[in-house]
C-alpha positions in Angstrom: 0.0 0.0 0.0 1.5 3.5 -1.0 2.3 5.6 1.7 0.6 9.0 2.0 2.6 11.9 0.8 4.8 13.6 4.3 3.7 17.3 5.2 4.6 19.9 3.2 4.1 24.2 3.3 1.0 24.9 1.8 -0.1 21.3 1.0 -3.3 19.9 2.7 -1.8 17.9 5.3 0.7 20.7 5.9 2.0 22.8 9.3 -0.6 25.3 9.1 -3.4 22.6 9.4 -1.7 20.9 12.2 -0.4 18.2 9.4 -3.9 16.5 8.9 -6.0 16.3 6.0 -10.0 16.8 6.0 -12.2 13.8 6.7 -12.9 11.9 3.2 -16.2 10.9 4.5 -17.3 10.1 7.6 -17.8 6.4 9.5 -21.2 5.4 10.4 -21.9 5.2 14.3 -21.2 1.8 15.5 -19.0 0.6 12.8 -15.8 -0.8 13.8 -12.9 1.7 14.5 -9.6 1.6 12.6 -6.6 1.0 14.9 -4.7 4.2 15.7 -1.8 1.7 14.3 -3.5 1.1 10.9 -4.3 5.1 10.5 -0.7 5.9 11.8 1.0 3.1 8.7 -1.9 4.8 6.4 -0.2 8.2 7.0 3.0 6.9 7.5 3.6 8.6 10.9 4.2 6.9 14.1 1.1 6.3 16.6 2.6 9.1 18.8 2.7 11.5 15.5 -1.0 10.8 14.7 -1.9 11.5 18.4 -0.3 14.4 18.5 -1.2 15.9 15.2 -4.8 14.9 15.7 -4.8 16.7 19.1 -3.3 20.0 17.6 -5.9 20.3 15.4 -9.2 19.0 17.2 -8.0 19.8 20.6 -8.7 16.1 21.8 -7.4 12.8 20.9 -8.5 10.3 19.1 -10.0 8.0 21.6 -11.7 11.4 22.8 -13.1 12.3 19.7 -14.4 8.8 19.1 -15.8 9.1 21.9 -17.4 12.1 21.6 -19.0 11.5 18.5 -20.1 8.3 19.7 -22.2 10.2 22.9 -23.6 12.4 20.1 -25.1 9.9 18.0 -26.5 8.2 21.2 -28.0 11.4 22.5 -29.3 11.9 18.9 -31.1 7.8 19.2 -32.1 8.9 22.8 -34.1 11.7 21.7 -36.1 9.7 19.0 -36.9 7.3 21.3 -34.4 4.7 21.9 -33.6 3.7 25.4 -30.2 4.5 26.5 -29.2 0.6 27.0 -30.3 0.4 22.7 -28.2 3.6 22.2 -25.5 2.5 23.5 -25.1 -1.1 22.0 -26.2 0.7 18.6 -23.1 3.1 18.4 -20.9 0.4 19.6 -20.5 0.6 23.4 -21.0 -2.7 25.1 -23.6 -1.6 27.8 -24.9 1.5 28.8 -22.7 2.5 31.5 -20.2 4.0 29.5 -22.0 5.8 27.8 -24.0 7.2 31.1 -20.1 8.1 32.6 -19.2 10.0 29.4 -22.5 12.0 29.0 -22.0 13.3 32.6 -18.6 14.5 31.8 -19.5 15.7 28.3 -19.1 19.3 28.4 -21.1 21.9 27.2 -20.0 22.8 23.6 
């Protein structure tokens, strides 16, 4: 598999976007997640380099940001009428607890 091209000035990707590129498209809540590992060889960076990239320009890491998006899509389920036990399974959280420990930390954005 060809490596992606390295940052550059003025490339997407580059320094000024914190070395990421834009989102191609986005995965559908409750699919699988890609190892940090398999991203990382994707963008031929180390783990640690994705991390750190990723938290320059989202503010969170990865893990966070999964998770994140994850409690959206289950508060988004919850308010058409799922229970939060359905939610949770549905956006790929094994039981509901999780879920209940990251909505009470969420913060207000």
């Amino acid at each position: 598999m060809p490596k992606a091209p390295r940052s550059g000035r003025g490339r997407p990707g580059g320094p000024r976007d914190g070395g990421l590129r834009p989102p191609q498209r986005r995965r559908p809540a409750g699919q699988p997640t890609l190892p940090l590992s398999d991203l990382a060889a994707t963008a031929g960076v180390s783990e640690r380099t994705l991390t750190r990239l990723f938290t320059t320009a989202t503010g969170r890491t990865p893990l966070r940001y999964q998770q994140l998006l994850r409690v959206e899509r289950a508060e988004h389920l919850i308010g058409h009428g799922a229970t939060t036990d359905s939610a949770a399974r549905a956006v790929g959280f094994t039981d509901a607890r999780m879920l209940r420990r990251l909505r009470s930390r969420a913060p207000a954005e």
